[in-house]
Structures are given as C-alpha cells and as structure tokens.
N, C-alpha and C positions, 0 to 999 in steps of 0.2 A: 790233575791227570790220574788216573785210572788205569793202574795195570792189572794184567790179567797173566795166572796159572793155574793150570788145569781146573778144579773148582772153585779157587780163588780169585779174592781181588783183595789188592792192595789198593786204596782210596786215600791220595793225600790231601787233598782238597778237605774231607770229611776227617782226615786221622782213623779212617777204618780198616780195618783187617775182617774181611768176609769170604765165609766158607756157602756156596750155594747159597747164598743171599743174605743169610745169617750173620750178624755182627758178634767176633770175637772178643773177649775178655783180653786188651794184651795192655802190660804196662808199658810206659810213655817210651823209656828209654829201648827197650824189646822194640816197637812198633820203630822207632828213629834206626837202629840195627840194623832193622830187615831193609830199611829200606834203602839203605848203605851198600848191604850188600847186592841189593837188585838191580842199584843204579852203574855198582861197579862191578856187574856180573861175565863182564868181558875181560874178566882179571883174579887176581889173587889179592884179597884183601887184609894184609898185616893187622898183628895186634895195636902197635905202635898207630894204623892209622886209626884205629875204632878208639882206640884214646885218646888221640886227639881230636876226633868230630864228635863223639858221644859223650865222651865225659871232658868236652873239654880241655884235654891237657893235664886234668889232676892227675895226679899219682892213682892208679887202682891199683887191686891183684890179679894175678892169672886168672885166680879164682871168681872174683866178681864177671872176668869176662867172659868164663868159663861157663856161669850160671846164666848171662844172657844168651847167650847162642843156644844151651839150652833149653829157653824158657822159648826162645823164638823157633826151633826146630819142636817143640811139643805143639806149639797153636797150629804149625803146618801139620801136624801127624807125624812127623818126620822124628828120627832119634839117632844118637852117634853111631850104632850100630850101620845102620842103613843106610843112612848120608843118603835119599834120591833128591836131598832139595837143597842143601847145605852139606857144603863135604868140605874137610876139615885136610887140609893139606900141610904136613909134620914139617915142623920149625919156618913153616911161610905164614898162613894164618887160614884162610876162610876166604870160600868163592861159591855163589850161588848159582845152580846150574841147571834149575829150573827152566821149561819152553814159554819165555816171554810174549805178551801181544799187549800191545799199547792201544790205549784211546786217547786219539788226539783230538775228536769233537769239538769239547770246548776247550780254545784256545784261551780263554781269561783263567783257567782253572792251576796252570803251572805259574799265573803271578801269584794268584789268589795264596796256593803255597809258599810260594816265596815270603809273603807277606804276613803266612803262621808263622812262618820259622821267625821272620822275623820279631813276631808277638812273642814267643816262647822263649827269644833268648832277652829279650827284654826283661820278660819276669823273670829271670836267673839273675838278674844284674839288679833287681830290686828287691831290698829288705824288707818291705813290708808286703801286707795281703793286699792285693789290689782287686778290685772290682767294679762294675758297674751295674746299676739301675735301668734297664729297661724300661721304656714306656707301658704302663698297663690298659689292656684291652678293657674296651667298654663293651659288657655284653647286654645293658641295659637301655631302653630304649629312651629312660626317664632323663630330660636334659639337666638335672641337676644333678646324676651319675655321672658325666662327662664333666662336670667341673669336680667332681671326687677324683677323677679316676688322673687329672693333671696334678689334684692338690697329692695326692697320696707319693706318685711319682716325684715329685718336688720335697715332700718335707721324709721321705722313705729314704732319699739321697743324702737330705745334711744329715739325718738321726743316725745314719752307717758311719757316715763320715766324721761322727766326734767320735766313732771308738776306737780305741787304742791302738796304734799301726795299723789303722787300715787305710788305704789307699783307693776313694774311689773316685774314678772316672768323671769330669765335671758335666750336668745336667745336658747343655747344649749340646756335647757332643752324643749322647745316647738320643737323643731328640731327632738325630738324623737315619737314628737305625728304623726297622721295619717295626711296625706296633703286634705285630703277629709273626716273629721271625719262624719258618722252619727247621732250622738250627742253631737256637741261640748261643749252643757251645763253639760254633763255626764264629759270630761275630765275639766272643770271647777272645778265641786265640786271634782275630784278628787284628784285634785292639789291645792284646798283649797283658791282659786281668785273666786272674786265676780262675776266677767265678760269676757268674753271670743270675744277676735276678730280674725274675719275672713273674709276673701276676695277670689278675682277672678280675672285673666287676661284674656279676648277673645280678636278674633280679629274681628272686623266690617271692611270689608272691606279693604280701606284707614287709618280709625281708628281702634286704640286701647281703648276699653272699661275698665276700672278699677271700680271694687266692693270692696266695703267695711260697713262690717255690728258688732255693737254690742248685744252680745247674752248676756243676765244676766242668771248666771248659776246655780240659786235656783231656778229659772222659768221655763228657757229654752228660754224667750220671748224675741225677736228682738226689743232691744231699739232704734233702731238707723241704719238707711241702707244711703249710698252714693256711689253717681255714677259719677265716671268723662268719658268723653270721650274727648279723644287728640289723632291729627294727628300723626300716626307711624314716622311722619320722624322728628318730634320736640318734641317727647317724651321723649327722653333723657336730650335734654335740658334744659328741663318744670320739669324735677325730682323732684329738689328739691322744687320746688313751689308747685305740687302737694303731695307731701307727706306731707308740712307745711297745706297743705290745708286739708287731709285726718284727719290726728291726732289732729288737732285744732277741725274741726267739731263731730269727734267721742268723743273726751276729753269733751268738753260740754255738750255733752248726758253723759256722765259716771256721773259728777259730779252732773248732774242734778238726775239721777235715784239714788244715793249715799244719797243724802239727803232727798230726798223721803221714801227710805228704814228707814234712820234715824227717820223721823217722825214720819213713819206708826207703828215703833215697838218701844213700851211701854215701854220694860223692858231693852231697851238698856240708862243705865245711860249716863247724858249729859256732851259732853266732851268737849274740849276746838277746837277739827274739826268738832262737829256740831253745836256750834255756830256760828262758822266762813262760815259754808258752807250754816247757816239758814239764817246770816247776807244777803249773797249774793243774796240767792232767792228771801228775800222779796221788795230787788234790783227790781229784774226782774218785780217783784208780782204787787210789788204797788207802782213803782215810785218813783221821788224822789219830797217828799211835807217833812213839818215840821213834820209828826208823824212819819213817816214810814222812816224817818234817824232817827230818835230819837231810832226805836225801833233796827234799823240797827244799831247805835253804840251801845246801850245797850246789842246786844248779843255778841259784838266785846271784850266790856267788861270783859262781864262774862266768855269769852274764854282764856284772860289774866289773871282772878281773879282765874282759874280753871292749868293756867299754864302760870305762869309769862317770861318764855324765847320762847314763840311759835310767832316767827317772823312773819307768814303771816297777824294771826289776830293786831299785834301792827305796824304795815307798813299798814294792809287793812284803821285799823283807820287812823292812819297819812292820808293818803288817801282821806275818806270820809268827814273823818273835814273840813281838805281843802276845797273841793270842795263845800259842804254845806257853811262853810261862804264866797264863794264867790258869791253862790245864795244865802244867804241872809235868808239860811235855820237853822242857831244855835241860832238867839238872841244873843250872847252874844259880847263884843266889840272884833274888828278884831286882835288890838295888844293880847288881852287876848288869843285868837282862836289859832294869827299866835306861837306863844310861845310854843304852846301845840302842834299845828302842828310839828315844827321842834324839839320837843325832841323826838316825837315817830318817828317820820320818821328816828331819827341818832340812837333810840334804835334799832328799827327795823333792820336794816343794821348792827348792832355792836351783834345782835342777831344772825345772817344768813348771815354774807355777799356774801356769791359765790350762791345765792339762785338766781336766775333771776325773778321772780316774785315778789320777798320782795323789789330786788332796782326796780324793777317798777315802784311800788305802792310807795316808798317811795320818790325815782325819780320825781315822778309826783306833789307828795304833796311838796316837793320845791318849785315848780314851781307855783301851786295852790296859795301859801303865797307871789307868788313874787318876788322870790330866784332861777332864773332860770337858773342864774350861781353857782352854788350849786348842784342844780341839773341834769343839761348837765352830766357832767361825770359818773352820778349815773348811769342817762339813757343809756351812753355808753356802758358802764360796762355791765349791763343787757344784750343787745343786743349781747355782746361778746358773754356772756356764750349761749345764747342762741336765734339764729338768729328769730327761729319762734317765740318770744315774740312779740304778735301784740299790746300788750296795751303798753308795753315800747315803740316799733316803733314812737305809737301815740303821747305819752307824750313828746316824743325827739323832734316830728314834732311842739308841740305846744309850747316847751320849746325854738325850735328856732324862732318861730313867735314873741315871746314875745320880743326876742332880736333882730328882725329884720330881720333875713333872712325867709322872708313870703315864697318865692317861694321853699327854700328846706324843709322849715315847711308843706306846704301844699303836696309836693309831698312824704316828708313819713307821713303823716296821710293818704294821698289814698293807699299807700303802705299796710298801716297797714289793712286797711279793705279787698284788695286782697288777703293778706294773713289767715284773717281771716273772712271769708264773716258772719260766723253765730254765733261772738263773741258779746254780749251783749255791748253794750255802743258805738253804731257806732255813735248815733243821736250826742251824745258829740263830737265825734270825727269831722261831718260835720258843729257843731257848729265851732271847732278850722278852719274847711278848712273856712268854713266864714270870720272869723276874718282873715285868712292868705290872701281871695282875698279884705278883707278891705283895710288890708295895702296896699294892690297894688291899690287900687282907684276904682276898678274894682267893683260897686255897683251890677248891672246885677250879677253876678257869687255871691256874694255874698248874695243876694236874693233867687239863687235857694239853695244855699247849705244850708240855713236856714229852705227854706218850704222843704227841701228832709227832714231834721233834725227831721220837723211837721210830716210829713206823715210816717217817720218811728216809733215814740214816741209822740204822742200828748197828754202827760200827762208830757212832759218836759218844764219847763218854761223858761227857758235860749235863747230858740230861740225866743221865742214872742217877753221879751226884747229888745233882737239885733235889732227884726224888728220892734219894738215901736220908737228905735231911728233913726234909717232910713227915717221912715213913719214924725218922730219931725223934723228931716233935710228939707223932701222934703217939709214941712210946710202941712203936712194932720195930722190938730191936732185930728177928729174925728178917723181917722185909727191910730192914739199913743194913745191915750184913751185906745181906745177898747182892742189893743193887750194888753196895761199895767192894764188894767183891767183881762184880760184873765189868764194873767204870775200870776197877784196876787193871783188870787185865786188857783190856780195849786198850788201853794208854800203851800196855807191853804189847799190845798185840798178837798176845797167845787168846785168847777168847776166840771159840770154836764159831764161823758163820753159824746165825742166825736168823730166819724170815721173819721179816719186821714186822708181821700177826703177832707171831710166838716170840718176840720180843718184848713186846708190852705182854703179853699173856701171863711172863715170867713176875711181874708186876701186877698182878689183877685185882690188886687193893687199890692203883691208881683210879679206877674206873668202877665204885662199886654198884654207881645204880645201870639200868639199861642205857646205850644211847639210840 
C-alpha cells in the first residue's frame, strides 16, 4: 500500500519514503515511526505507545524518542518549529496531520507488508546474520555457462554457510525466487535475512566475467559488488578458487555491515555476537597497540561473561593473547600469558570442535605460546572441515616455519592471501612469510616481505622489529634505533600516523637497489 502527501509517498510494500519520485535516505526505525503515526493519524499517538511498537517494549529515553521524531520530521522538510506535518501535542505525544490519499490498486501489497513486518521481526529474534543466495543470471549464451552459473549458486551457498554465525537460507528455498528479481531487497525482508546476494555470468569475449554484489535488505543498499574475470577455457578449473574467493570477499562485507547495524541501533541489547564482532572491528579500527587489545579482549570477555559456551569469542581470545604477548602488548609475565593462552584455546575447541574458525584461532594460539606441535593438527583439522579457511591456511604455514619446514610455511601463507586477498591480517601473515625466507638465509626476500607488511599496515609494529634486527646484523646501529624506536611507540600508541609510502621510506635501507 502506498500512501500519498503532498509530494510524498510513503511505500510499505518497497520500505520507501519518496519525495517527487526520489527515494529518501531514512533509517529503519524513522521509516517504521512515520508510519505509525500515519496509520494512527486520526488520533494522538503516546510516547508509551511508540515504545511499545518501535522499540519493542525496551526501556528508551525521551531523548532517543525525541531524536526519531526528529530525524522523521527532517526527511518530510518539516521541523519542531513548524509542526505542518507532525505536531507535537504537550504531555500527550504526537499526531500526524498531514492530507492523506491512499492507493488501494494492489490489493496483494498490504499482505505483502504484513509479511515484511513479519521478516523484520524475525530477524530481531535471531542472533546470527542471516542471508540468502539468489540464483545467478546466465547472461551467456555458451551451455556450459548455465551449468557454472547452477554450480556457483550451489557451492556460493555452502562456502557462506561454514562462516561463523551466519545463517543462510537453504538452497531450495532461494530456487523458487525470480532469477532476475527487481527488488532483491523486497524478497530479503520477505524471507526475514538481513542481506540478500546476487550475481551475473556474461561472456567477454575470450573471457567469462562473474558479478557478485551484496544488497542489505532494510535498505535496499549495495554493500558490496565483485568482479572477477577468467579465461573461458580455465574456468572450470579456477572454480573452486574463484568461488573461495567470491564468498570470502562478500563474507567480510556482511560481517562488517552486521556490526555497523549493531552499533547504529540503541535498542538492540548487547549480546555475546556483538561483542565478538565489536572485538574484531576495533581490530581493523585501531591496530594493534596496548589500549586498543586491551579494549579488544575486554569486549571478548564480556561476550563470554554474557554466554560462557560461545566458542568463537573464547578461541578469538586464546587468539589475541597469544599474539599480543608475543608483541609485548599484555604486561604481564609470558609463563602467566602462555597458561591462559592454552586453556582457552582447549576450552574453545572442547566448546565447538567441528567449527573450523574456533580450531583456527585456537590452532593458532598454540603456536603463538610456542606449542606448534599442539597446534599442527588443530590447524589440520580446520582446513579439513573447511578448505576456504584462509586464517587456519596461514597459521598452519607459520605453525610449520616454526618447526622448520620454512619453504611449505611460506608457500601456504601465499596460499592463504590468494585465497583470501581482502581478509584483514595479511600484514601478519607477510610478517610469517619473513620469518619463513629468514630461515632460508635469504635476507633480500625477507626485507621486502617486511616493507610489503609496512605498506599494507603501518601502524603494526612487528615488522619494524624484524627490521631493527636486520638493520643490528648488518651493523646500521642508527637504522636499529630508529626502527626500535618506531615499533615502540606503535605498541604505546603515541606514534604520529604515517602514509604507508613514507613509512618504508623512513627505512630506505630495506630496499636498496630499484624495484
């Protein structure tokens, strides 16, 4: 149904707010509001009742409510001054008084809504990200496109479906949507998943082009678009690499927009998957120095203290500790650290063990304390269940460096990054291929995979080190200084940003001939 004022319309069918045909920017809970009050615009609409339909019931402030009524009298033009759309009646609440006209055209359009809402409050009621896999259009004429374009859709669906809380929709059911929908965000909220993927097969040519985009489906808005192009006659070949490669880089965006959503809205109480997912961001956010692991295990915490058997966040720790005392980022003594380290890494795993991300990250923290024969099998194990795991790949590679085979360590940490080019924590990872061309003698190779390390993340300190001791070998005590002066402050986090150029540039003894 489709109402209409003055140059507006209200679209609940589509979840739109349009001014002269124009689709508005309005967030979720704003757009749910307006429409609250449109429907009870033959009345005076209490705060008490927009709390109990909008938010549910939770506890808000005046203030929260204060700022939607706001936020939805700005998308009309309208503001508290003026009130001609929204007027604001003292210690009653809000009535909108707006000249209504309805389209009742399409009568299937008011179930069709019903049947959002109904999606919408479904995903309120579930803890993980949900989604589904669209079918992808074949825009190829070649009939061995059309068994790509089933297989891609088929194994696009399980490779989402082993990562971590996500929740996606099973195959048959997306089989019965349109292969070309007009609004994939419309059969998103229908079907009550947050996000909605869809793709394309053409042909270029020689080449075969593959698209693949994520649609967030309270928005409608394209989080996320990837393009591959491969030669027709090694396309089948390249399958499964390409598909590890599609759903690795579209998973990333999900998780990212997931926790975004998480933060943006208030009144979603904090659970024990948006600490773990807020852990990770601030990952991303702000490096790794002593405050910002500090606050990184602290949300890790409170995600255990909120649900004592949720294996990612008690493996993610196992994890971070690790890694942090072995930069020198806990304070506290190693034997104390390594102790703590391997009981969450074996809770973790005795939590979830056929989880392939929990032995990763658990896998890994073996390895972190020093226990890399401990570890090895965990790593194994991981990669069974689940090939496209690129952080186990990496851990396995560094877990064998440690023990000496540098050359198959270093050849799956490259592994790991081809498979996953746009997976957070490469710089680490080019650290381990470092260390794996140290053990081979091989200085040169081990200088650049260090400054690659800088120029991907130059707020990681771990490479400076390496190349502080490099720089002490070759007897350049002013270039050990400087780096160990660099790495220290990075760790305290007072070190002034720096553009990852003029980061290695500060180092220009790592790189002395042309590349």
């Amino acid at each position: 149904m489709i109402t209409r004022f003055g140059t507006f319309e209200y679209d609940r069918g589509r979840r739109e707010l349009r001014c002269s045909g124009a689709v508005l920017p309005v967030e979720p809970q704003v757009f749910d509001l307006l429409g609250l009050l449109i429907d009870a615009r033959d009345r005076v609409v209490s705060r008490d009742e927009i709390v109990a339909k909008i938010w549910k019931g939770r506890i808000v402030s005046d203030e929260a409510i204060s700022s939607r009524i706001m936020a939805a009298r700005k998308a009309l033009g309208d503001d508290g001054r003026r009130q001609k759309l929204i007027k604001t009646l003292h210690k009653s609440g809000f009535r909108f008084i707006g000249d209504v006209a309805q389209d009742d055209a399409d009568a299937a359009s008011e179930e069709l809504a019903a049947e959002i809402r109904q999606g919408l409050n479904l995903r309120e009621l579930h803890p993980r990200t949900s989604l589904i896999v669209l079918p992808f259009r074949c825009l190829d004429p070649d009939p061995a496109s059309a068994i790509l374009v089933d297989a891609l859709h088929d194994d696009l669906t399980t490779q989402l479906a082993r990562m971590p809380d996500f929740l996606v929709i099973a195959r048959v059911a997306a089989l019965y949507q349109p292969q070309a929908p007009e609004a994939p965000d419309l059969i998103g909220r229908g079907l009550g998943v947050g996000y909605v993927v869809t793709g394309a097969v053409r042909a270029c040519g020689a080449m075969v082009r593959l698209t693949a985009r994520v649609i967030e489906s309270e928005t409608g808005q394209i989080l996320a678009a990837i393009s591959l192009d491969r030669h027709r006659a090694d396309l089948l070949d390249l399958q499964n690499l390409v598909i590890l490669e599609i759903a690795n880089a579209l998973g990333a965006e999900i998780e990212l927009a997931e926790v975004r959503r998480l933060e943006a809205d208030a009144s979603i109480d904090p659970t024990a998957y948006f600490h773990f997912r807020r852990a990770q961001l601030l990952l991303d956010r702000k490096g790794w120095n002593k405050a910002s692991v500090a606050r990184v295990i602290g949300h890790l915490r409170a995600a255990r203290s909120i649900d004592p058997n949720y294996a990612p966040a008690i493996s993610m720790q196992a994890l971070i500790t690790g890694l942090a005392s072995r930069n020198g980022l806990t304070g506290k003594p190693f034997k104390e650290v390594k102790q703590q380290v391997l009981e969450l890494a074996a809770q973790g795993i005795s939590k979830d063990p056929h989880r392939s991300a929990v032995l990763g990250w658990s896998g890994c923290a073996y390895c972190d304390v020093g226990e890399p024969d401990r570890g090895e099998p965990v790593l194994e194990r991981a990669i069974e269940l689940d090939r496209s795991n690129a952080q186990a790949r990496a851990a396995l590679g560094w877990c064998r460096i440690l023990k000496g085979g540098h050359d198959d360590g270093v050849t799956l940490l490259k592994q790991a990054i081809a498979i996953s080019p746009n997976l957070p924590g490469h710089a680490f990872w080019l650290c381990g291929i470092a260390l794996g061309h140290a053990g081979r003698g091989d200085t040169r190779a081990e200088q650049e995979a260090l400054a690659q390390a800088i120029r991907l993340d130059p707020t990681l300190a771990l490479p400076y080190f390496a190349l502080a001791k490099i720089a002490e070998a070759q007897g350049d005590a002013a270039g050990c200084a400087s780096l160990k002066a660099r790495a220290e402050a990075l760790l305290e986090g007072t070190a002034a940003p720096v553009p990852s150029d003029r980061a290695v540039e500060t180092a220009a003894w790592v790189s002395p001939e042309p590349r």
